[in-house]
ROTIMAR-473532 format. One record per atom (N, C-alpha, C): atom name; x, y, z. Coordinates in Angstrom, 1 decimal. Layout:
<pts>
PT name     px     py     pz
PT   CA      X      Y      Z
...
</pts>
This chain:
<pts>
PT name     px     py     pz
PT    N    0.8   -1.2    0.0
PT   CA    0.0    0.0    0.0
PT    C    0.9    1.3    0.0
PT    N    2.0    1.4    0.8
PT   CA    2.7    2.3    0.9
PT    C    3.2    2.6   -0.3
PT    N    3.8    1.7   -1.1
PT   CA    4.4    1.6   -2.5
PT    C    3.9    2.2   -3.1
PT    N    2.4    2.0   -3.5
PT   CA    1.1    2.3   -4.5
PT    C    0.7    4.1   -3.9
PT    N    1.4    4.5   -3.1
PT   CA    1.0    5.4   -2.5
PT    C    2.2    6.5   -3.1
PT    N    3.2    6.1   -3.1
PT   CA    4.3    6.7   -3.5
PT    C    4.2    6.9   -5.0
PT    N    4.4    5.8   -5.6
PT   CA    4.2    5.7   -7.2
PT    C    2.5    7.0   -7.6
PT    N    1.7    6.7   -7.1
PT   CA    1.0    7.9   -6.9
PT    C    1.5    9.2   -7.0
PT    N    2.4    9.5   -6.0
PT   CA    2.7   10.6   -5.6
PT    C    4.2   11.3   -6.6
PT    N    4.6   10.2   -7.2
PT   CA    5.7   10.1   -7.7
PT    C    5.7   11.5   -8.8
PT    N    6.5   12.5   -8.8
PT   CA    6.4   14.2   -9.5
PT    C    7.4   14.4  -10.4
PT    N    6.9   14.4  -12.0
PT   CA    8.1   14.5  -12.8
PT    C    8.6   15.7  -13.4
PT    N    9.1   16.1  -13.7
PT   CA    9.9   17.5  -14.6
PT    C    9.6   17.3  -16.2
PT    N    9.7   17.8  -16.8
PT   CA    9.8   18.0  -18.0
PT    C   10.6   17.0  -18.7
PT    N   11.8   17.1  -18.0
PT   CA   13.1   16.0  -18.5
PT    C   12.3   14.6  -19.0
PT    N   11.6   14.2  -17.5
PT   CA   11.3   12.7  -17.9
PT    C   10.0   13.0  -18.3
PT    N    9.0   13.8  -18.3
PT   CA    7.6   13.9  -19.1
PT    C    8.3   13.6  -20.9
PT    N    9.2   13.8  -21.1
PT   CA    9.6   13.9  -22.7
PT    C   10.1   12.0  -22.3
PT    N   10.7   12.3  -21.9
PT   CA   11.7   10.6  -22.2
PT    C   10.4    9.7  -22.0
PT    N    9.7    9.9  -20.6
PT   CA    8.5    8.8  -20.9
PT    C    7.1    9.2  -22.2
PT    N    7.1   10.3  -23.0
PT   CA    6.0   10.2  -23.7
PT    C    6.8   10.3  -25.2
PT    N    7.7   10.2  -25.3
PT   CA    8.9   10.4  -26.5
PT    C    8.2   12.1  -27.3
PT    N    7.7   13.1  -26.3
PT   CA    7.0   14.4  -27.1
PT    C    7.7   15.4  -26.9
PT    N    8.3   16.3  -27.5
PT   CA    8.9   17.6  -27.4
PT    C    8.6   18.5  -26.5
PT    N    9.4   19.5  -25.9
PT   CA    8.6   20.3  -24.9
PT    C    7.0   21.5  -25.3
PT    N    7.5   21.7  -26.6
PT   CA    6.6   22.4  -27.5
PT    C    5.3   21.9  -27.5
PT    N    5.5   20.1  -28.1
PT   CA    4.1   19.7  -27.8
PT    C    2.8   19.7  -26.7
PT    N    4.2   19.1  -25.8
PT   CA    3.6   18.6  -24.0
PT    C    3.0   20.1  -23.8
PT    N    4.0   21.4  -23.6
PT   CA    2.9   22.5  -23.4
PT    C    1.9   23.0  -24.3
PT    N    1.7   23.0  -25.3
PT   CA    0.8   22.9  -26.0
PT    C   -0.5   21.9  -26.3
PT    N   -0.1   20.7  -25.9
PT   CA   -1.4   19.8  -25.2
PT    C   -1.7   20.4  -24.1
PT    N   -0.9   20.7  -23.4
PT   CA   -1.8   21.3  -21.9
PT    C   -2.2   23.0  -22.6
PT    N   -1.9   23.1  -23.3
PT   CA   -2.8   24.8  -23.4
PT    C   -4.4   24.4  -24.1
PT    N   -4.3   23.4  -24.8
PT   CA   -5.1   22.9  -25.3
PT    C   -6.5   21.8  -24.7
PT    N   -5.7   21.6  -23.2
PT   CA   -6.7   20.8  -22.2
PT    C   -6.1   19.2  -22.7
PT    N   -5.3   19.3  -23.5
PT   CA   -4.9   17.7  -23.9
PT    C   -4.3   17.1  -23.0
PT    N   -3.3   17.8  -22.3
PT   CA   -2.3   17.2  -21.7
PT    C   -2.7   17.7  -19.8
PT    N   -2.3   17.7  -18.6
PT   CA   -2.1   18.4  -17.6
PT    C   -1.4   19.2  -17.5
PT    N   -1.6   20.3  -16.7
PT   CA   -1.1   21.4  -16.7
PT    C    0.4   21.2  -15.7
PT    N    1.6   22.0  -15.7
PT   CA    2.1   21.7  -14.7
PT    C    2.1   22.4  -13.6
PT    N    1.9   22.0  -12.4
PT   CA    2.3   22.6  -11.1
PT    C    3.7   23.4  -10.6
PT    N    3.5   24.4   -9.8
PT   CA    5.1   24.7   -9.4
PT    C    5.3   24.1   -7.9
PT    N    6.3   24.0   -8.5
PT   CA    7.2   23.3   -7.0
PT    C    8.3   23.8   -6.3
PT    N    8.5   24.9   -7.0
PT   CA    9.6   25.9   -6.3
PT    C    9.2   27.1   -7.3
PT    N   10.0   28.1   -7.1
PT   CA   10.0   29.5   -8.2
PT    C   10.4   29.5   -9.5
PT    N   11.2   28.2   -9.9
PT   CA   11.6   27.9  -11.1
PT    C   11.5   26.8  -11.8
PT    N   10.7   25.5  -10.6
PT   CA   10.5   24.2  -10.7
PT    C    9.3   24.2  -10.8
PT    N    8.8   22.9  -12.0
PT   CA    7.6   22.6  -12.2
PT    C    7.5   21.4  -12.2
PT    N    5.7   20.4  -11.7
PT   CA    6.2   19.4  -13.2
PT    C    4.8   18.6  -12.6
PT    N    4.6   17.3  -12.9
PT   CA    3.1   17.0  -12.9
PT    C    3.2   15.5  -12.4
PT    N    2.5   14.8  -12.4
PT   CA    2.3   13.3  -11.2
PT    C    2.6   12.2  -12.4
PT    N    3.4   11.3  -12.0
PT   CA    3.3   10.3  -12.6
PT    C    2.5   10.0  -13.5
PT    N    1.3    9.5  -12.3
PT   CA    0.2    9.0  -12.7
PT    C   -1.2    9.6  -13.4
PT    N   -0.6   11.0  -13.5
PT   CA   -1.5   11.9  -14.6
PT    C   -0.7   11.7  -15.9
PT    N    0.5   11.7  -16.3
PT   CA    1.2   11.3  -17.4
PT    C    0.6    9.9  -18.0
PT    N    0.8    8.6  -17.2
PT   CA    0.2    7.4  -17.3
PT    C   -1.0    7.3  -18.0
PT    N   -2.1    8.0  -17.4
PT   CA   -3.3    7.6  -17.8
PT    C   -3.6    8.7  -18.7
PT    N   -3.0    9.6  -19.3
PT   CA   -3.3   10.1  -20.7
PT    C   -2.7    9.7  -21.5
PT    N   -1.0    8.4  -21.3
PT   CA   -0.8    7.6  -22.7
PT    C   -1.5    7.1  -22.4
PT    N   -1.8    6.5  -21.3
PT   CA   -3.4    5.0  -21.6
PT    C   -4.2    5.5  -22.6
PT    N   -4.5    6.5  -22.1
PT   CA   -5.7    7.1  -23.0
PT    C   -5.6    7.5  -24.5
PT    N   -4.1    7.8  -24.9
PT   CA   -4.1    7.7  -26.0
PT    C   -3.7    6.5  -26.9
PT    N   -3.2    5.6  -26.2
PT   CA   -3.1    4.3  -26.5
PT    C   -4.5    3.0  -26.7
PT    N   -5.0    3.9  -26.2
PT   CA   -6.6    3.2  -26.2
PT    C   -6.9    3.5  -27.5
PT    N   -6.5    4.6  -28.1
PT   CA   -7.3    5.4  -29.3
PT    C   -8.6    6.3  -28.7
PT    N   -8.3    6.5  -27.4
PT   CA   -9.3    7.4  -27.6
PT    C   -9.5    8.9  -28.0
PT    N  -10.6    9.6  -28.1
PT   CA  -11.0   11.1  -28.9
PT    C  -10.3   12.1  -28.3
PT    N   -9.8   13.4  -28.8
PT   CA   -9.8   14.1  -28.4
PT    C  -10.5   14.7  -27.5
PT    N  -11.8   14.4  -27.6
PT   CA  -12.7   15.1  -26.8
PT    C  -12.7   14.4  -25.4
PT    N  -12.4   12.8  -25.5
PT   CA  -12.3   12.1  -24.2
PT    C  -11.2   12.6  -23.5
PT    N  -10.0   12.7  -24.3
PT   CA   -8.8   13.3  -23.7
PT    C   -9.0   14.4  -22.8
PT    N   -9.6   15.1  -23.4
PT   CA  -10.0   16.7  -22.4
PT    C  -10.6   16.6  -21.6
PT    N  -11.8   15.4  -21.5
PT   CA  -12.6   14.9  -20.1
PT    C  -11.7   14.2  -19.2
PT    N  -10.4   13.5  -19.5
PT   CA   -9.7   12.7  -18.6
PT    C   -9.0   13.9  -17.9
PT    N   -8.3   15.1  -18.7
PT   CA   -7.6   15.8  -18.1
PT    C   -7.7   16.8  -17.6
PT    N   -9.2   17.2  -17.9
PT   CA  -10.0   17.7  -16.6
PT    C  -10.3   17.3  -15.2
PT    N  -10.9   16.3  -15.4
PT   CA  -11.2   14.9  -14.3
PT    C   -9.9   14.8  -13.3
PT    N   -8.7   14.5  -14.0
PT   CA   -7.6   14.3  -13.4
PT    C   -6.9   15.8  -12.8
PT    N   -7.0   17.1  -12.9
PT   CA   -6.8   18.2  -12.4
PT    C   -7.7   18.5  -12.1
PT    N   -9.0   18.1  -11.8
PT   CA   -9.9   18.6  -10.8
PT    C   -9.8   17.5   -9.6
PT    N   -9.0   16.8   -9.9
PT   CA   -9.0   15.3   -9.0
PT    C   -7.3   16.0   -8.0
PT    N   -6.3   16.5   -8.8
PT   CA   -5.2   16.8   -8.2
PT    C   -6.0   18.2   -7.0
PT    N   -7.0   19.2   -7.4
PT   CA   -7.3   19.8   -6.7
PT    C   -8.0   19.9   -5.4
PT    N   -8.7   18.6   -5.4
PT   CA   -9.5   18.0   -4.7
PT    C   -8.5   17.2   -3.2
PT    N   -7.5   16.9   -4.0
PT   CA   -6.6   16.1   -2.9
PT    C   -5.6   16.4   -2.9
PT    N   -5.0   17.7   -3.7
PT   CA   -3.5   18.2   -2.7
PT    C   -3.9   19.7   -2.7
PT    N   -4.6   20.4   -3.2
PT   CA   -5.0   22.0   -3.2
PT    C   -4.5   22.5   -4.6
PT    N   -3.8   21.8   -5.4
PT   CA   -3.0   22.0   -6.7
PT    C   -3.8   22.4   -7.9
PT    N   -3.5   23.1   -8.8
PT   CA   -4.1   23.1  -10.1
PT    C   -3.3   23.4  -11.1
</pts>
């Protein structure tokens, strides 16, 4: 449980948001300007970056083949879900 709790929590940077989705920085912010992607959080004054497991479940989601339009419902869902349980948006 602890594990599953960490891997949860687990907060990436840019660096590995590219290495795990193989997408440019240009893209990844521009999916999120677009509601495609999650937005990132700050974590210091110069540091950003977004949860594991919101990265995860939007390649799922696009690995599913699913729509655009579902994409935008997950990544709403999932930042209204980060707001709900750390104060984050």
């Amino acid at each position: 449980m602890a594990q599953q709790l960490n891997d949860a929590l687990r907060i990436l940077r840019i660096k590995q948001v590219k290495a795990l989705t193989g997408l440019p920085n240009s893209t990844i912010y521009d999916h999120a300007k677009k509601g495609l992607f999650v937005k990132f959080f700050k974590l210091g004054e110069r540091i950003s970056g977004v949860l594991e497991s919101e990265v995860t479940a939007i390649m799922a989601a696009r690995i599913s083949g699913k729509s655009e339009a579902e994409i935008k419902a997950l990544v709403l869902s999932l930042e209204n879900q980060r707001v709900t349980n750390w104060g984050q948006s």
